[in-house]
N, C-alpha and C positions, 0 to 999 in steps of 0.2 A: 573608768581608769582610776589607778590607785592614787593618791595625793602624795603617797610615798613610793612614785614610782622609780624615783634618784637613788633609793635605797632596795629595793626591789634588782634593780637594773647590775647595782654595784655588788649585792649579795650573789646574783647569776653568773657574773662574770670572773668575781673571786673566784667561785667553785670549775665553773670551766676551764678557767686557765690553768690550774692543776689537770687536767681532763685534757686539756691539748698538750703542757709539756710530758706528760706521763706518756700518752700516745707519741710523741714526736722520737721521746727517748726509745722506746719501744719500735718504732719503725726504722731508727737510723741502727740499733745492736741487733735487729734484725739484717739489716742490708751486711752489717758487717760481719757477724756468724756466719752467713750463707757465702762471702767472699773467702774469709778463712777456709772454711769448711769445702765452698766445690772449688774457689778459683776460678769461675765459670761465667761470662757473657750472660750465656744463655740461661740458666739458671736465676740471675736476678733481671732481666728482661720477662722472664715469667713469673717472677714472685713481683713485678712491677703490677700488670695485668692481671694477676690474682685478684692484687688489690684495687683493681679499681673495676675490672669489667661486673662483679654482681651489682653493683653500684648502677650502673649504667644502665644493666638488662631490669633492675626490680624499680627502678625511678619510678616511673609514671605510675604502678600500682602502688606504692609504699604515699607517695603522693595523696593517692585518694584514701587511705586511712590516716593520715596526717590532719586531714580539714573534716575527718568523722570523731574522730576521736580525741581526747584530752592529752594535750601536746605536752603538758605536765610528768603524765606517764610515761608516754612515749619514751619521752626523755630521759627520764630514771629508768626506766626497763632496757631501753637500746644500751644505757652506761653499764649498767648491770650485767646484759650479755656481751660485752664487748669487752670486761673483767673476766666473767668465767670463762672466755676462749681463753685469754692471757693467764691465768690458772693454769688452766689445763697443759698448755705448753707449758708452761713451769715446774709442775709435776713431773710430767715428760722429760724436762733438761734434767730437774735432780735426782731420777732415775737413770738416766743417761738412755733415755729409750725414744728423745726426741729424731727425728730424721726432715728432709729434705719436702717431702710429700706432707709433715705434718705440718709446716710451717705454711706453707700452698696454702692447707686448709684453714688455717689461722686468719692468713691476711684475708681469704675468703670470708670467712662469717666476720671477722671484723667491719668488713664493705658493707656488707647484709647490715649490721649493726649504724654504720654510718650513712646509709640511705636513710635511714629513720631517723639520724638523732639530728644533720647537718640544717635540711630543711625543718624541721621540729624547731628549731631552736629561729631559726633566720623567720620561719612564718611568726614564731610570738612575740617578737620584739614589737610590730604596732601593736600588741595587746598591752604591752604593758608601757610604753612611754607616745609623748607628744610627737607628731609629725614635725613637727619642726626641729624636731629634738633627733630624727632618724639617720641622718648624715653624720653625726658626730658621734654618736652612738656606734656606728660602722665605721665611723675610724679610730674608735678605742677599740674595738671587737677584731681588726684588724690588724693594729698595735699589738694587742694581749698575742695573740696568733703568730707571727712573727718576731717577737719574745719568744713565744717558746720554738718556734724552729730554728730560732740561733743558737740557745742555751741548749736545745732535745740533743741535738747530735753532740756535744761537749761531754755532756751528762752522758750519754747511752754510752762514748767512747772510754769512758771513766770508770763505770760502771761493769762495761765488761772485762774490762783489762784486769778488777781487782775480783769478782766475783763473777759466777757462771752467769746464761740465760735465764737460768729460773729465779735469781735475784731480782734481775733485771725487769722479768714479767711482774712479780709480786710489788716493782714500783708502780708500774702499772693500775695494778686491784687498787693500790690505794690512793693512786689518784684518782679513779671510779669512785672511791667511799668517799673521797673531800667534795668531789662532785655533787654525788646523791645527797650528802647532808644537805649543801647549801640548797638544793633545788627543793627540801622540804618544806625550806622556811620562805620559800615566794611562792606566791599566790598567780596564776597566770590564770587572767582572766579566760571560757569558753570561746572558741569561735563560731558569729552567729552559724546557722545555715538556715536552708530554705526548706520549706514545708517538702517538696517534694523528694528531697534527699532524707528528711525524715521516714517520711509514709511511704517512700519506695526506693530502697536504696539499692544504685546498681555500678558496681564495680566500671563496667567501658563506659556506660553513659557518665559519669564522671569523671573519668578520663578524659573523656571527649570534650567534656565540658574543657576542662584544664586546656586542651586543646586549642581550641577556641578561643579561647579568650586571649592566647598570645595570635591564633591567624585573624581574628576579628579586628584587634588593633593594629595597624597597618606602621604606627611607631614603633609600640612592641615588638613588633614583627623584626624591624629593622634593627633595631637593638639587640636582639639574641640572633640575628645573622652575622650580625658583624663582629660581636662577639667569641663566637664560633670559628669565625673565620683565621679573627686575630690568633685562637688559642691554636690552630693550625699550624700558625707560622712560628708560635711563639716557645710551643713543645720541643723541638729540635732543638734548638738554640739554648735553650733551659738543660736541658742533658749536654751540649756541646761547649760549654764555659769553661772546663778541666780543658779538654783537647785545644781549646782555645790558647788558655794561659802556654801549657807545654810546649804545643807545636810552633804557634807563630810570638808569644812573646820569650821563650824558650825560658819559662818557669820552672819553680819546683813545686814540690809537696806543700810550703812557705806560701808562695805565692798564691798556688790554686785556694787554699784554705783562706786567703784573705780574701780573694774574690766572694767566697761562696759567705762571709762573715759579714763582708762590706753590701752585699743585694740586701740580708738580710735586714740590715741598721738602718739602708733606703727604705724597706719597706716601715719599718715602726716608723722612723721620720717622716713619711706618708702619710701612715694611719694617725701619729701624734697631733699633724698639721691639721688635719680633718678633725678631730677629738677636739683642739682648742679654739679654733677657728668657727663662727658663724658667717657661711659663705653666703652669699647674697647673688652669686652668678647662676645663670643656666646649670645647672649639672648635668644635662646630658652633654652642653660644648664643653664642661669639663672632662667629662669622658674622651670625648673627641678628643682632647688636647693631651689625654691621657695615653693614649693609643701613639700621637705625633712623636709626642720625647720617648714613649717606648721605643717607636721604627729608628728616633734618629739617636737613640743611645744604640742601639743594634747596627744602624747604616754606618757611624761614625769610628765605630771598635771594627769594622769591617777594610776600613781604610787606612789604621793608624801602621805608621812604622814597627818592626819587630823594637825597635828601643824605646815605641809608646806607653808600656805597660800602667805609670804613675796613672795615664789619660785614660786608661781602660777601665784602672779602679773608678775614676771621675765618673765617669759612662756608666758604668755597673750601678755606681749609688741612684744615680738618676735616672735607670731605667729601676730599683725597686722603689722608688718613689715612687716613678709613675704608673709600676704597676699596683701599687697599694691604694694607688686615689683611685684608679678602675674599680679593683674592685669594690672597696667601699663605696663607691658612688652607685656602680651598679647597683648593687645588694639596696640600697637608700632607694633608688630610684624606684626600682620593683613592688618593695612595700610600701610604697606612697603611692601608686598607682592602681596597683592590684588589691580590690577588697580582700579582709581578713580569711575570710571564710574561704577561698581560693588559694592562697599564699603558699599551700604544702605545696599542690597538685605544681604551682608554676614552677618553684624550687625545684623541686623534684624534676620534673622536666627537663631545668636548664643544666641542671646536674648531669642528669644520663647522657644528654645532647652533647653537653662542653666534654665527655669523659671522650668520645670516640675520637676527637681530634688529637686527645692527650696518646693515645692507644695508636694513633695512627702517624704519629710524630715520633714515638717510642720507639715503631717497628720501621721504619724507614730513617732513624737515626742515623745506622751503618751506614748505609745506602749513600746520603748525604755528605757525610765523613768523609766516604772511599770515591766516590764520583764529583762530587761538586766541591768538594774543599769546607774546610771548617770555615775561612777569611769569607769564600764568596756564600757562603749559607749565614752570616753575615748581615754581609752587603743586603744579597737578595730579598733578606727575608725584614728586612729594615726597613728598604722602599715599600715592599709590599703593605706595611702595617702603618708607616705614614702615609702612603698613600689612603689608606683605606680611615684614616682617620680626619684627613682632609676630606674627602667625600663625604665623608657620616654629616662634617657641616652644611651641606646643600640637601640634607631630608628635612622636610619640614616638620610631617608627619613625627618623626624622632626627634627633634628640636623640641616639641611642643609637650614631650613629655617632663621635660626637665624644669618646665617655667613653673613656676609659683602658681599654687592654687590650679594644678592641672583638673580640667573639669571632674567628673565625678569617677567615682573607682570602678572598674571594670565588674 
């Protein structure tokens, strides 16, 4: 490990942060195009799903070239193709010969691009800094990331208003080129592998491996169950916060716009708390406690008066808080347990896994809305993920991956 790996760490993340607000802006003048443009449900329900199911389907293979190959490139090459799709759409807008279908295929090979670079990035961080050092590390990397999906949709909205699409893509390209520079000038150490993945290397059986090593640890195991589960409950309600503000605290455009501003400030306040802080507790019962104020910011907005709205802001900041310490802790927790040489394959996994419940929340949005009520989808869905994060305290197995100096790496 490098002695400069403070400086290493801070030149990768400079250059990604441009890399996620570019892409953020890029995703939200996307959403908004295709509203102008169809007016249609349906149409960004499927440019939703575009963007995430190749994700989902290519995980576990992209995975097992992640722990073969130099995550360095990866890296630089997935940024590279995930510019020239946004090119190419740009092209297309300033010819005025972009359409509805080509956009589909945008967000698609984007995905493709972001299977490779999401986990690339999450497996090399224990290459390059101190385990102790990984939890904080994850709640700047989470910060940085939430900065820019507060700032992306400002900018995108900004952006479009005064110039086309194809502007808007070619911010994009260049936040790829701020990216690729800074990933020149670090150094990411190889991850080991084993003799046998050398001298005989086989696509499923490393897969399997990947496999394995989350059904073999029976904490693990419980950890990306529960996980999954949460993001079940958590999908819906993530799409339902507009219909929220409108219907029961009878908002406007004002109001929705601060809700969606104020999850976001919880979440860097999350990630910041995590960045400055050396926490000394369990992190998986922080997880657990993670999951509680998420169900009771969700169970508590479920039961407020339509004249509560001030208390829903309140609720909102402190469920992105507590969804920000999840994920950082998660992501921490993972690469402290799981050897380097594994890290794509699990990544990758939990990726594809966590995508179906996003997909499966998406497409039963309506459904929820029109039959169950926005207030009791709520409530419901509150208990369900406190409840589930009270439980997660009585695994032991899952407990035991959070302690200090968890035995040796999978």
């Amino acid at each position: 490990m490098s002695s400069n790996w403070k400086k290493d760490i801070a030149i990768l993340w400079a250059g990604q942060f441009f890399s996620y607000l570019s892409s953020a802006v890029v995703g939200f003048a996307t959403i908004l195009w295709l509203s102008f443009e169809t007016k249609s449900a349906t149409v960004l329900a499927m440019a939703a799903i575009a963007s995430m199911l190749p994700q989902a389907l290519i995980g576990p293979f992209t995975g097992v070239l992640i722990d073969r190959w130099d995550r360095k490139k990866i890296m630089i090459y997935s940024d590279l193709f995930i510019a020239l799709c946004s090119l190419a759409i740009g092209i297309m807008a300033f010819t005025d010969s972009v359409s509805v279908g080509s956009i589909y295929v945008l967000l698609a090979l984007r995905s493709v691009g972001s299977a490779f670079h999401g986990p690339s990035m999450q497996a090399s961080v224990p290459l390059l800094a101190p385990q102790e050092e990984l939890t904080r590390i994850a709640g700047i990397n989470q910060m940085i990331m939430s900065v820019s999906n507060i700032a992306g949709p400002a900018l995108g909205a900004l952006l479009l208003t005064v110039a086309n699409l194809g502007f808007v893509m070619l911010f994009d390209v260049l936040g790829a080129i701020i990216a690729l520079v800074s990933l020149w000038f670090v150094r990411i150490p190889p991850a080991p592998r084993s003799a046998e993945s050398i001298e005989n290397p086989h696509v499923f059986r490393e897969m399997k491996e990947g496999f394995l090593i989350i059904a073999r640890n029976r904490g693990m195991l419980w950890l990306f169950a529960f996980s999954v589960i949460v993001m079940l409950f958590l999908m819906p309600i993530a799409v339902l916060f507009p219909l929220m503000t409108l219907e029961h605290f009878n908002g406007n455009a004002y109001q929705m716009s601060v809700i969606e501003v104020i999850w976001g400030v919880g979440m860097v306040a999350g990630g910041a708390l995590l960045g400055i802080l050396k926490l000394k507790t369990n992190e998986v019962v922080l997880i657990n406690v993670s999951y509680i104020l998420l169900g009771l910011s969700f169970l508590l907005s479920g039961v407020l008066a339509p004249d509560g709205f001030v208390w829903f802001v309140v609720l909102t900041a402190l469920g992105g808080i507590a969804g920000a310490l999840y994920h950082s802790l998660f992501t921490a927790t993972v690469q402290r347990v799981v050897a380097p040489e594994a890290l794509g394959r699990v990544f990758s996994l939990f990726g594809s896994v966590s995508v179906l419940p996003s997909l499966v929340g998406l497409t039963a949005t309506g459904f929820i809305a029109d039959k169950i009520g926005v207030v009791y989808a709520f409530l419901y869905s509150g208990i369900i993920i406190t409840l589930i994060g009270g439980l997660a305290m009585f695994i032991p197995s899952m407990l035991a991956l959070g302690r200090a100096g968890v035995g040796k790496k999978e």
